[in-house]
RODOMI-23371 format. One record per residue: residue in one letter; z negated, x, y of N, C-alpha, C in turn. Coordinates in steps of 0.001 Angstrom, whole numbers, plus 500000, padded with zeros to 6 digits. Layout:
aZXYZXYZXY/...
This chain:
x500000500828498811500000500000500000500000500860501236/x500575500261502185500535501300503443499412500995504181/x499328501740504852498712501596506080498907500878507420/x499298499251506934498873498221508397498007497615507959/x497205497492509349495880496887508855496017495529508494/x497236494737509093498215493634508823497671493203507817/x498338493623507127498365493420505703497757494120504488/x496404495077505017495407495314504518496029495999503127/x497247497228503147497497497336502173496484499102501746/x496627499640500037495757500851500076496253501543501546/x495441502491501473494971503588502396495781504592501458/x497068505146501401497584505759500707498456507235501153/x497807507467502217497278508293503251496736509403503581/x497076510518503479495913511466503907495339511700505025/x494560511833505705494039511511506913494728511994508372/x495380512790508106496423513574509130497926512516509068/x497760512028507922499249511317508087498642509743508362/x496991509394508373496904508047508928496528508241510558/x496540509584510879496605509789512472498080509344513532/x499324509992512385500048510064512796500663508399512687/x500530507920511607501104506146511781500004505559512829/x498736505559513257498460505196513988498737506044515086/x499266506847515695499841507215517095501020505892517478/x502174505469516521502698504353516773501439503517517568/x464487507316530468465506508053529688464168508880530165/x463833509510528972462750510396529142462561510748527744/x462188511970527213462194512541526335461366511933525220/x460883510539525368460548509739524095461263508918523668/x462573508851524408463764508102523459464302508443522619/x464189507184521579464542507393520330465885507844519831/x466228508618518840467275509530518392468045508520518417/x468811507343519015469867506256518947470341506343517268/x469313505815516540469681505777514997469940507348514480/x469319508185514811469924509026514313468358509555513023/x467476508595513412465918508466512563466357507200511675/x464681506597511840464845505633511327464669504461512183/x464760504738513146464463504307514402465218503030514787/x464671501509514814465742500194515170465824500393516692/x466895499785516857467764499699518219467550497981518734/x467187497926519881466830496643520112468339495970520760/x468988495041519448469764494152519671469472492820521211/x470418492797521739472079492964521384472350493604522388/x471505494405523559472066495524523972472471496603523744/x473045497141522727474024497861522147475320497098521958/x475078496158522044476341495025521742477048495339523313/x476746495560524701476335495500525786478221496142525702/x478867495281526724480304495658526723480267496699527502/x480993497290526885481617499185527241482724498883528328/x483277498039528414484651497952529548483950497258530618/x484947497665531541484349497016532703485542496665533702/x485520495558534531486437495057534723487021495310536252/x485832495865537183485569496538538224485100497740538318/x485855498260539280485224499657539485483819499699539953/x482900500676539480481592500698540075481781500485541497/x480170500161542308480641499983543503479944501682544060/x478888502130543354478240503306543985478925504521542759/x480354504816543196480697506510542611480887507213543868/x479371508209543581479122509158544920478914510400544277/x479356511679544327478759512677544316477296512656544472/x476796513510543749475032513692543295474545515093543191/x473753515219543358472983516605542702472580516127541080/x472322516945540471472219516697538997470587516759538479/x470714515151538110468835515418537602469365514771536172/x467476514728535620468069514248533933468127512839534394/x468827512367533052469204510734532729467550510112533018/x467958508852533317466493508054533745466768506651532857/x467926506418532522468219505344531711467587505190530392/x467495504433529271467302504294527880468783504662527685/x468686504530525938469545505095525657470799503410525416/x469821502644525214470567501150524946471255500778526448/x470667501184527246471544501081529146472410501566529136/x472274503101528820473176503863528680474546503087527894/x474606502285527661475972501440526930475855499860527252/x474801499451528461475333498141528861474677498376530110/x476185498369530876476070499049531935475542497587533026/x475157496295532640474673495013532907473071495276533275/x472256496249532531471097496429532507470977497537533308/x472179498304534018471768499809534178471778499374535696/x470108499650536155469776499547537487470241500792538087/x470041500890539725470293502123540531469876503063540194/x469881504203539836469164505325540052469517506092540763/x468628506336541920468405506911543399467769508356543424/x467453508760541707467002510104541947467476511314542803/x467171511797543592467846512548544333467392514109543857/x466875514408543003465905515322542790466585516461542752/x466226517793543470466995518747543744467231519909542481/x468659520175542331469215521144541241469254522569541517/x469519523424540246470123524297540592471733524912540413/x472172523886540375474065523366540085474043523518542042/x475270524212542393476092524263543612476805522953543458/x477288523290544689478138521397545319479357521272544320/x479681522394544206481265522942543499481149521980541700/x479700522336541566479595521841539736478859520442539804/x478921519542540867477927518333541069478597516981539708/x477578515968539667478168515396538650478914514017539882/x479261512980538812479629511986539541478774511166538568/x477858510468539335477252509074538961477348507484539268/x477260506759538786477688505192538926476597504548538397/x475643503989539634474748502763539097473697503745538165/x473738504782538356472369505881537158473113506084535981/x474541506252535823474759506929534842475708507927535082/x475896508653534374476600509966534699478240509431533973/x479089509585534706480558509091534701481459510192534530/x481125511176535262482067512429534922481670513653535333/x482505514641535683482158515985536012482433516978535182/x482682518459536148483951519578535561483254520446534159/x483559520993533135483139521213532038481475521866531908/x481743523120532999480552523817533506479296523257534162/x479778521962534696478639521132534980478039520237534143/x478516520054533263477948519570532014477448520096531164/x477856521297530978477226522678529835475620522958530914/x475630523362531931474068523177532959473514522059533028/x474312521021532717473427519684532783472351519299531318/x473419520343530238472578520409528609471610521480528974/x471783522640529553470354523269529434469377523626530279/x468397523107528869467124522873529959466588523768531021/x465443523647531655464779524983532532462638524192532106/x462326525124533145460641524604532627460802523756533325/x461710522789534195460771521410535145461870520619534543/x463294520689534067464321519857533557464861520104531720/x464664519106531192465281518308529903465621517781529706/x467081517855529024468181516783528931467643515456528389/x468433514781528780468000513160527774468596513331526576/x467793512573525232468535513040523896469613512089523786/x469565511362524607471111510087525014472192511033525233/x471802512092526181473063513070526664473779513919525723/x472405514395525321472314515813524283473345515077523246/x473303514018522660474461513308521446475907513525522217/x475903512762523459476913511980523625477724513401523759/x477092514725524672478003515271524742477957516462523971/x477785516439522784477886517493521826478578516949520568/x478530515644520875479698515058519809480964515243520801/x481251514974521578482550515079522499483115515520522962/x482335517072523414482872518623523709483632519100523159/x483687518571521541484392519444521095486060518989521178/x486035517889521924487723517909522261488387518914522883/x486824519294524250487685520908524548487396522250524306/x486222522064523753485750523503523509485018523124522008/x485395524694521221484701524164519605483006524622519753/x482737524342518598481001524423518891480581525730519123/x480889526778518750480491527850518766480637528479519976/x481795527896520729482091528814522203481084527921522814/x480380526825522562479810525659523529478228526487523058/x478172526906522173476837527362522073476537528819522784/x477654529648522369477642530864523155477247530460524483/x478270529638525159477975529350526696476752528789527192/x476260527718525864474718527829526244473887528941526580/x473984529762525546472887530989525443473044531675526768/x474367531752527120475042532552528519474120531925529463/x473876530795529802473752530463530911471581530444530651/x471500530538529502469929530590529655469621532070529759/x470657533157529729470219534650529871470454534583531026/x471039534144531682471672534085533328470883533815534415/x470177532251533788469461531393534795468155531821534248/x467395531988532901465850532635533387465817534027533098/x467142534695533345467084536725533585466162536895532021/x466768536380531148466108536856529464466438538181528964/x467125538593529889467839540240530075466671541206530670/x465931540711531208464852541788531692464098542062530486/x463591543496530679462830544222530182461693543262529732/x461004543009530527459718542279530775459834541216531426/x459218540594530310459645539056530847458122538189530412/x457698537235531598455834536504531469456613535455530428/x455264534708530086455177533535529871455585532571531108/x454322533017531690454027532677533178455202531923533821/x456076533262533725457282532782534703458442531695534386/x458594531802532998459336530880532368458549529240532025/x457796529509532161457031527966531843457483527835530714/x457949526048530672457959525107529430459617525413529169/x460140526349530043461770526776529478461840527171527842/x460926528029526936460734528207525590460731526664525069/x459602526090524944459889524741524323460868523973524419/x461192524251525904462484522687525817463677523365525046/x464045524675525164465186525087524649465258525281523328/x463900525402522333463866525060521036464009523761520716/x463615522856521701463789521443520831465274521096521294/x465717521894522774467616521397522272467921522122521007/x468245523179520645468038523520519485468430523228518233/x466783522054518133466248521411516789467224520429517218/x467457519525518165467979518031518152469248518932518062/x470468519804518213471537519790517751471748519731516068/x470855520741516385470594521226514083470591519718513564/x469971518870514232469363517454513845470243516883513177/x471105516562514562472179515793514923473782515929514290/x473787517081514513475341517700513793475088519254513342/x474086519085511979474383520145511088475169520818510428/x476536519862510684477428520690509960478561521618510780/x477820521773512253478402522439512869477841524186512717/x476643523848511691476240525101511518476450525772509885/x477687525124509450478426526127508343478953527164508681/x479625527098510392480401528069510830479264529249510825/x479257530464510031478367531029510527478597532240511701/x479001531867512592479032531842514039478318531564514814/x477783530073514357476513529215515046475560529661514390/x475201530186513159474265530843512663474041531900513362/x474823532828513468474060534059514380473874533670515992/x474982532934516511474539532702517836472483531975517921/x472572531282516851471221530654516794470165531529516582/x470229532690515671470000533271515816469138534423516724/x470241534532517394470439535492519138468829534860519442/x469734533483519718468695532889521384466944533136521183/x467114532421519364465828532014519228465106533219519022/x465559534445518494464891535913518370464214536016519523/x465209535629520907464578536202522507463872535433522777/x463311534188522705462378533206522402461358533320521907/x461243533905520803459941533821520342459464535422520577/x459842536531521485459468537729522018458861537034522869/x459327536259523454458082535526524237457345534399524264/x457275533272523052456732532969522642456441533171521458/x455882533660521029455185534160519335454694532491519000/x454159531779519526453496530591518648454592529240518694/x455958529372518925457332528503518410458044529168516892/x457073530139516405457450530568515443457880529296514340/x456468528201513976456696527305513014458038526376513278/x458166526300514825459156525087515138460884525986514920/x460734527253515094462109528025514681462178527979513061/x461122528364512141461211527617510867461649526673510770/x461190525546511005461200524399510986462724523997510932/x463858524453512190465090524738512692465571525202511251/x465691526249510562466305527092509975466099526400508374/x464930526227507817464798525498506563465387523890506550/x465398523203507960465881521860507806467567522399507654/x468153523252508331469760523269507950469980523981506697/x469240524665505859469591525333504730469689524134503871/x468515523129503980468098521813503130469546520971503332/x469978520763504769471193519416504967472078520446504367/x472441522047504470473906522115504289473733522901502675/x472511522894502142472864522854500755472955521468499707/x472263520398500530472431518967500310474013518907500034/x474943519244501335476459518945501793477042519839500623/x476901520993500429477903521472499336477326521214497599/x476035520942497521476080520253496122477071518676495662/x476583517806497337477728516912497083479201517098496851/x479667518534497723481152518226497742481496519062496953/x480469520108495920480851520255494109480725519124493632/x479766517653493710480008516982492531481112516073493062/x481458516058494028482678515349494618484165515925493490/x484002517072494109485461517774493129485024517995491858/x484131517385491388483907517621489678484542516031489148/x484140514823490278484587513604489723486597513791490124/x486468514268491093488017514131491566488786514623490342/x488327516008489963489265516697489016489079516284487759/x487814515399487518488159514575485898488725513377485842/x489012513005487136489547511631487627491331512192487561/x491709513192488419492839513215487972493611513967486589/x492362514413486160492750514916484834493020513689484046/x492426512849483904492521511269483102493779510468483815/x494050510508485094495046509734485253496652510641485212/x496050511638485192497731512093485076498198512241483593/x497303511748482369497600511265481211498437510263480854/x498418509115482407499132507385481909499163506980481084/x497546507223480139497637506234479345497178504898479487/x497249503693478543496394502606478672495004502681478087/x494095502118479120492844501911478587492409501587477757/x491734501774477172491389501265475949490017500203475884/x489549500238476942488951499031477153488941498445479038/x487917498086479380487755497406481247487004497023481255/x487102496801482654485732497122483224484290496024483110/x485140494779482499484544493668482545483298493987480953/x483976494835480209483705495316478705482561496564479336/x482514497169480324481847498258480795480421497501481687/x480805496773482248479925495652483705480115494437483184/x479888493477482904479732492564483090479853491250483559/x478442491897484582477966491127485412478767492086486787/x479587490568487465480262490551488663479257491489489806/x477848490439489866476721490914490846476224492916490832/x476257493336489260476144494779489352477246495116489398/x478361494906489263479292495959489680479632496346491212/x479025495102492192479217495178493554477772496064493846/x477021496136493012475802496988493474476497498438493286/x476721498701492121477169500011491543478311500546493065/x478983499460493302480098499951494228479254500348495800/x478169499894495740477659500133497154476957501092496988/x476374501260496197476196502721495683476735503886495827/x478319503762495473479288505384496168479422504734497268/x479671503821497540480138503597499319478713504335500148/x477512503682499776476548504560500924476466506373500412/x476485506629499228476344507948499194477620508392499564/x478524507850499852480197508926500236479854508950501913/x479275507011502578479204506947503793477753507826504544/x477174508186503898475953509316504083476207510634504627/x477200511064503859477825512358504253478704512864505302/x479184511891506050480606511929506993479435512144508203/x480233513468508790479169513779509805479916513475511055/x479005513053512155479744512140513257480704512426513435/x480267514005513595481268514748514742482709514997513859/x482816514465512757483984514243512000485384513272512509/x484471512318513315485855511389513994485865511985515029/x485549512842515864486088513681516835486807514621516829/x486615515025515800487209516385515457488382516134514653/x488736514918514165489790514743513570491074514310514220/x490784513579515807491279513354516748491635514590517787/x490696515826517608491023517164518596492155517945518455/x492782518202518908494002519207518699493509520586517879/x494752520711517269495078521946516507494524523126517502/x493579523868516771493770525600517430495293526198517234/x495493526963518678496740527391518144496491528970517328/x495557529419517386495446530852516681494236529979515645/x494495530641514274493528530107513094492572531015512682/x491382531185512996490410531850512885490015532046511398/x489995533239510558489879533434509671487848533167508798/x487070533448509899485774533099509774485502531957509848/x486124530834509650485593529617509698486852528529509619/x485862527798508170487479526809507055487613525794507947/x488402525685509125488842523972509587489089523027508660/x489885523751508041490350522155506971488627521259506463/x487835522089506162486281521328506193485711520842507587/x486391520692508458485898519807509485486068518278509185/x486874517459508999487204515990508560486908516224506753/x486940516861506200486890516408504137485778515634504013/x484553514909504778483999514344503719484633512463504826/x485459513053505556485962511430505972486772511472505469/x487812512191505167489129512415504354488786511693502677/x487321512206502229486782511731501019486940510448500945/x486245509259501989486061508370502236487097507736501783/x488266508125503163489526507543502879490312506872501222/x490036508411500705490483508771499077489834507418498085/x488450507630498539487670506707497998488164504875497945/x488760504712498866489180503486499284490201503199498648/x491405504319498318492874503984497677492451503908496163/x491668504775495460490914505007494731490975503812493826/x489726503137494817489326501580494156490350500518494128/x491235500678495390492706499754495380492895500032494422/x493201500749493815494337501495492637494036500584491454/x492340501283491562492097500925490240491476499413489830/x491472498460490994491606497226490477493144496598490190/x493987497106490867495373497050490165495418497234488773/x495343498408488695495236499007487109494511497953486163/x493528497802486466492202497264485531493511495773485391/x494197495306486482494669493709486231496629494156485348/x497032495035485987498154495467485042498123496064483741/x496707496436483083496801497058482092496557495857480683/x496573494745481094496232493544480130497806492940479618/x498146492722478717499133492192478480499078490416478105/x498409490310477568498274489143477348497348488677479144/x498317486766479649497539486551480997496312486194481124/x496217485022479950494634485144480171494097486136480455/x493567487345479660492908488572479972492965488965481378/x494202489050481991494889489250483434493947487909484349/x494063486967484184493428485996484880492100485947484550/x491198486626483833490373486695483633489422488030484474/x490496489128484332490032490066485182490147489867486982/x491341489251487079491177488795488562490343487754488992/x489772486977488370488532486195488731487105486809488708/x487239488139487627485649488811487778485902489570488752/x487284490046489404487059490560490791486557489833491800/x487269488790492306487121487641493065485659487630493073/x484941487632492211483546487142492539483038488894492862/x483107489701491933482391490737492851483100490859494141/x484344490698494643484430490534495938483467489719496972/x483040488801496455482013487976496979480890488394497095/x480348488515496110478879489674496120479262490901497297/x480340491526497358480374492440497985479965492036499614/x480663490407500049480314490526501406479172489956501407/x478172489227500197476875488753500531475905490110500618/x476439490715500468475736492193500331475956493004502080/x477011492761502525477582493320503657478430494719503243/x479286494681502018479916496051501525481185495494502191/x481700495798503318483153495279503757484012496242503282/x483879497623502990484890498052502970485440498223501298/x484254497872500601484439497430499079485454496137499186/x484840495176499327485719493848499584486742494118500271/x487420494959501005488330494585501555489494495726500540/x488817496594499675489987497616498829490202496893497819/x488961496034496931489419495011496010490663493908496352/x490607493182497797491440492558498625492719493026498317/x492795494036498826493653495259498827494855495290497514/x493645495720496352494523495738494908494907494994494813/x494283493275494692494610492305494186496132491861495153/x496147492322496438497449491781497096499044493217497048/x498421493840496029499492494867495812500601494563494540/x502109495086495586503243494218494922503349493892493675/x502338494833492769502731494544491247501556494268490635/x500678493264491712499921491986491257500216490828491867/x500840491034492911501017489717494079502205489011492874/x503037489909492241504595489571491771504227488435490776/x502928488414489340502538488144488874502265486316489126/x503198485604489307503173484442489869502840483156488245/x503188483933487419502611483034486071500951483282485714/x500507484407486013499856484621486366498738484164487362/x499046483718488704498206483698489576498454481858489608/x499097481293488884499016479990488537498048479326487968/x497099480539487085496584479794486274494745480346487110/x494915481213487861493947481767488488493302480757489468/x491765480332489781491310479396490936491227480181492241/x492602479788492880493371480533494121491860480490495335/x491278479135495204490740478873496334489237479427497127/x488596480515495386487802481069496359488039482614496584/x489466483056496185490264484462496701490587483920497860/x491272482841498079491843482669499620490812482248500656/x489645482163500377488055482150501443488249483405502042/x488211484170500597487961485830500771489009486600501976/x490095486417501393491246486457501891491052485938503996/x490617484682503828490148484392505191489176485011506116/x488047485281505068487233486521506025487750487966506308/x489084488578506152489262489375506187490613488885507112/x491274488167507543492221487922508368492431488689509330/x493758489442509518493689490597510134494215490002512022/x494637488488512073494719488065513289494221488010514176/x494369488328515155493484488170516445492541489561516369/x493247490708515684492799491820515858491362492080514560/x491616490999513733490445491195512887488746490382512909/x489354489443513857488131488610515032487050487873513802/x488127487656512590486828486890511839486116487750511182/x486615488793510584485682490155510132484632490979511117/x485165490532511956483942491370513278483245490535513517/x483431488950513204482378487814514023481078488128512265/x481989488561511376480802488479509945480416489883510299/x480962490776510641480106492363511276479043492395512341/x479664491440512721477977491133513700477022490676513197/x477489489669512610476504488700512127475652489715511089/x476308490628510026475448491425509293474849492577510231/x474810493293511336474487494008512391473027493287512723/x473541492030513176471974491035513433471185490900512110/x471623490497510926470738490764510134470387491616509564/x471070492982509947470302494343509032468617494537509967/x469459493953511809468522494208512690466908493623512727/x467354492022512119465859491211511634465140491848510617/x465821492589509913465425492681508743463755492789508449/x463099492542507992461798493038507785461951494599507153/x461185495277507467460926496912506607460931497009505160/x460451495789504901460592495821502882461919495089502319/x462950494692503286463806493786502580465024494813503224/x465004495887502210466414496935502609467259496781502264/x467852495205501353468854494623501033469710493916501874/x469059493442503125469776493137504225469916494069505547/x469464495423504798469941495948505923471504496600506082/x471510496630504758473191497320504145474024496602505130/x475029497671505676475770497452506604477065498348506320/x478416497925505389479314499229504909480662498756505580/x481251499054506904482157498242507779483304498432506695/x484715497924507604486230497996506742486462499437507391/x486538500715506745486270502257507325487574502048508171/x488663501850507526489942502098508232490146501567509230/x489895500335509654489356499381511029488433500655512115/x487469500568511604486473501646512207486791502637512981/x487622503472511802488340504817512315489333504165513263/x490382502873513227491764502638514059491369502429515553/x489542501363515481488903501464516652488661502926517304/x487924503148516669487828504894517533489167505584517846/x490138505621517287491499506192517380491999505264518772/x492098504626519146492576503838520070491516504095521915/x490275503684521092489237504336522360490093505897522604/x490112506505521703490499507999521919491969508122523079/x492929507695522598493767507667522980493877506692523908/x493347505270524087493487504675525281492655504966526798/x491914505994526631490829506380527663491258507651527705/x491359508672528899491626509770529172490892510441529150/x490715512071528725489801513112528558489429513276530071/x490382513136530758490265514069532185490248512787533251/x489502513222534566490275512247535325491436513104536168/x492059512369537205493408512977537950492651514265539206/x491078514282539097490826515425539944490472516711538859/x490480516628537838490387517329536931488934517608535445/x488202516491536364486950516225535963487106515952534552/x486188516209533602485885515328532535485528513762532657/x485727512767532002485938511727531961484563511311530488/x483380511340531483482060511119530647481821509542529894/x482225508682531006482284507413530528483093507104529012/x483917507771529165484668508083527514483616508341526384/x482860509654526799481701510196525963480995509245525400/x480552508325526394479648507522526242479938506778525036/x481282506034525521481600504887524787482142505142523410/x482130506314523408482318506998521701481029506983521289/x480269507968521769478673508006521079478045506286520976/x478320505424522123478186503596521699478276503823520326/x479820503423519727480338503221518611479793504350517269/x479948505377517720479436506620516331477702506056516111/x477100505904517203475501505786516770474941504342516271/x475992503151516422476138502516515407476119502618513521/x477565503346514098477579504162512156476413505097511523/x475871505842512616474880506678512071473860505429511560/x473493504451512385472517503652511342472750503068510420/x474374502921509955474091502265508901474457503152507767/x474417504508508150474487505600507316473171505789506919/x472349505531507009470945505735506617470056505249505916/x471018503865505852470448502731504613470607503390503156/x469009503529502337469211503530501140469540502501499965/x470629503127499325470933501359498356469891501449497639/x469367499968497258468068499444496880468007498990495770/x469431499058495256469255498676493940469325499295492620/x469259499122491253469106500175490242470792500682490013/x470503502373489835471470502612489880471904503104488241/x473389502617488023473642502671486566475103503489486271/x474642504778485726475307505899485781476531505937485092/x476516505129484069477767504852483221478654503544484050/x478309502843484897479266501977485640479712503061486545/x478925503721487252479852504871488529480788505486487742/x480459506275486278481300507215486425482706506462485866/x482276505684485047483686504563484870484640504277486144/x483849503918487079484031503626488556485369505159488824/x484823506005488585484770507457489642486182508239488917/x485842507728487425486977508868486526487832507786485529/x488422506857485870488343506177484724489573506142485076/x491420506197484439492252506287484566492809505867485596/x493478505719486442494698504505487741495865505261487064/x496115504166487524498119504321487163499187504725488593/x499748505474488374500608505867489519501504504474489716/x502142504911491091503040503617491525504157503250490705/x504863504336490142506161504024488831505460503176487728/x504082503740487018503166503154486044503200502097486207/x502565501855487142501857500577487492503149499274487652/x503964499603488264505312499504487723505856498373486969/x505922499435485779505960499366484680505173498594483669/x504135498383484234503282497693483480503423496287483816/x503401496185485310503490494567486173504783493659484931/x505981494722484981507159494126484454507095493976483133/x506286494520482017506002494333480815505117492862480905/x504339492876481961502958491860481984503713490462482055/x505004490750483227505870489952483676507097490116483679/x507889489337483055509568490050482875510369490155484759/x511037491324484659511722490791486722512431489062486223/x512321488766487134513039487638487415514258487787488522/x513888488200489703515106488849490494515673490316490569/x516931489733491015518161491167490783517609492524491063/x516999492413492433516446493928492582515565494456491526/x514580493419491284513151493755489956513797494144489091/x514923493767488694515658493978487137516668495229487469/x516482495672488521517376496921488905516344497956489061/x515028497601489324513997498418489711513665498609488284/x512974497654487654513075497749486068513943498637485417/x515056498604485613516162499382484577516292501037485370/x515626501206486158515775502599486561514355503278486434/x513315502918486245512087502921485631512313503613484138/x512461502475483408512763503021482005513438504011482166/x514626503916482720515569505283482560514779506589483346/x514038506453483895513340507652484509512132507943483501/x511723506976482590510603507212481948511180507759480586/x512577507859480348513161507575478974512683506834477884/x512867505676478184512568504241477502513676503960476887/
């Protein structure tokens, strides 16, 4: 299936080629989901566009954010802020503010606006928005260097002798920016680039503070923990991939399904939310940014780009994956009953899937079941009860931009949000990914990096980090239910049939009836030597 969201066909795609068809506030605010921390609905809901220009864009001197972080994205709640409080940024690096939020300003004034001093600390609203977003123009490592630059610069960490005294609370705040990057986007510290730059700073840090020793631990054992977490997953990732395509590039028929493996409709939609949150766990924010950033033109041999997007690229895979293989599971039956039997135990775990809130499960099952060499199957889908696939079918209506799937995305958003603390079954929240990503792809490209004086274009920042710190919460939900190791790996490795296969099988299941099918048919065999 291609890639319109139209017609909701697989994701058949590698992530560079679904770029290219889509080119056609004070330091106790909470990590914006990036804990465990709830977000008080429905100001996050709080519209990002605006239909008028602010009325107050004035040049400012640069103080920290005074907003929450939920203002910070409904700009309805965001009162004046009149801070005038004096910097040490020249007129040349000033920001531009609107109504108390920071709107834009030239690269260098934003890199001083992230680091701290002893009387100023960024807001951790900022610290996200613009360390996920920098890297459109600068990669992490030159953004960290330039940090360190400007804290040897501005508290002289170059002298011989250097007080406590004189630096104040500059040691602490600059360990906890630090910790909240490590936090936030750990996997910017595979490059080990950012390892030694981290390194650097924090060595000259604790020469003068000796007792941030535990909190520089603290720093260094939490990223060994996330990024040996990240590569045990993405060995057992390529351990299922490569027994998965070792089995399907066999084409044989199954010898049994899935209904003979599961059952019960209700666990197999558990089992499926199961890889959906552990695949959706891993995709690190700064992955949809970086997948949208331009090519380096020189390729740095110390550090693998192609591992910047792979565990969204995973995702993707994951999605055609399951298309595939509910195709398969319904073409590999010869006799229809069996066939109408398996498309009705989909149908209902499709259902379970959205009482659950797994959209992007339900919508790849969707997916298979409307792919040409099941749709063709018309003796078949005669005998099938059409009417609660075509419900399904209705909540996923791709008209009006997708309006009835987003009015049920809210609606599960509000109820992950009620949720009580012991009922983590309604907090599951697994969107339609490819929707997700086409939204962010469009923000990207419909909003400009720059404005026409040359400024960065912050309001952009914003309204990305809006949308990403969404996903981070519902990346955090643990699935709650029992997990059953022989349905995944069935799930994970269990044959699909290529597009000729699959084919092939539809037309055995079903004789062609028209000229082309029976021309498509007869060049099949002859390619298969039949």
């Amino acid at each position: 299936m291609n890639l319109q969201l139209e017609g909701v066909p697989c994701l058949n795609l590698s992530y560079v080629q679904l770029k290219d068809y889509l080119s056609q506030s004070s330091r106790s605010q909470p990590a914006i989901g990036l804990k465990q921390t709830a977000k008080p609905r429905p100001s996050i809901f709080g519209t990002i566009t605006k239909d008028k220009k602010p009325k107050d864009r004035r040049l400012r001197t640069v103080s920290p954010q005074m907003l929450s972080f939920s203002q910070m994205f409904d700009h309805n709640q965001a009162g004046n802020n009149n801070n005038n409080t004096c910097s040490h940024y020249s007129k040349d690096q000033a920001l531009i503010f609107a109504d108390g939020i920071l709107m834009a300003g030239s690269m260098e004034a934003l890199i001083q606006h992230l680091v701290p001093t002893d009387e100023y600390n960024p807001d951790k609203t900022y610290v996200f928005a613009f360390l996920l977003s920098s890297r459109l123009f600068i990669r992490p490592h030159d953004l960290l260097s330039e940090v360190c630059q400007v804290c040897i610069l501005q508290q002289n960490l170059s002298e011989d002798e250097l007080r406590k005294e004189k630096l104040g609370k500059f040691g602490p705040n600059i360990i906890q920016l630090l910790s909240e990057w490590a936090d936030m986007f750990p996997y910017d510290f595979r490059d080990e680039r950012m390892m030694l730059k981290l390194k650097e700073i924090t060595q000259r840090i604790l020469v003068i503070y000796p007792e941030l020793r535990p909190d520089v631990t603290n720093i260094t054992h939490s990223l060994v923990k996330r990024l040996s977490e990240l590569q045990r997953y993405e060995e057992e990732l390529s351990k299922w991939n490569s027994e998965a395509t070792l089995r399907s590039n066999t084409q044989e028929v199954p010898t049994t399904d899935i209904i003979e493996v599961c059952p019960s409709p209700l666990e197999l939609a558990q089992q499926l939310t199961h890889i959906e949150l552990d695949r959706l766990s891993h995709i690190g924010p700064e992955e949809f940014v970086q997948a949208f950033s331009k090519e380096a033109t020189i390729k740095e041999t110390t550090y693998i780009d192609m591992k910047r997007t792979s565990n969204l690229e995973a995702y993707v895979q994951w999605f055609n994956r399951l298309s595939y293989f509910v195709t398969t599971e319904i073409c590999s039956h010869l006799k229809k009953k069996n066939r109408v039997r398996i498309i009705e135990y989909f149908v209902d775990v499709a259902k379970e899937c959205i009482n659950m809130g797994n959209f992007n499960s339900l919508m790849a099952i969707i997916a298979g079941m409307n792919m040409t060499w099941v749709s063709r199957l018309k003796k078949t889908w005669s005998r099938v009860n059409r009417a609660k696939f075509e419900i399904l079918e209705h909540q996923m209506d791709p008209t009006s931009n997708f309006g009835i799937y987003r009015s049920c995305l809210k609606a599960a958003m509000w109820r992950s949000e009620g949720a009580e603390a012991g009922s983590k079954e309604e907090k599951i929240i697994i969107p339609f990914f490819s929707l997700f990503v086409k939204d962010l792809y469009f923000l990207n490209e419909g909003c400009s990096n720059k404005l026409p004086n040359g400024d960065i274009n912050f309001e952009k920042f914003w309204q990305l980090a809006k949308q990403i710190s969404d996903f981070i919460t519902w990346q955090q939900v643990e699935c709650p239910f029992p997990k059953n190791d022989k349905v995944i790996n069935y799930l994970l490795t269990s044959p699909v049939f290529s597009e000729s296969t699959l084919a092939l099988a539809s037309f055995e299941c079903e004789a062609p009836e028209k000229s082309y099918e029976k021309e498509k048919h007869k060049q099949l065999k002859a390619s298969a030597g039949v």
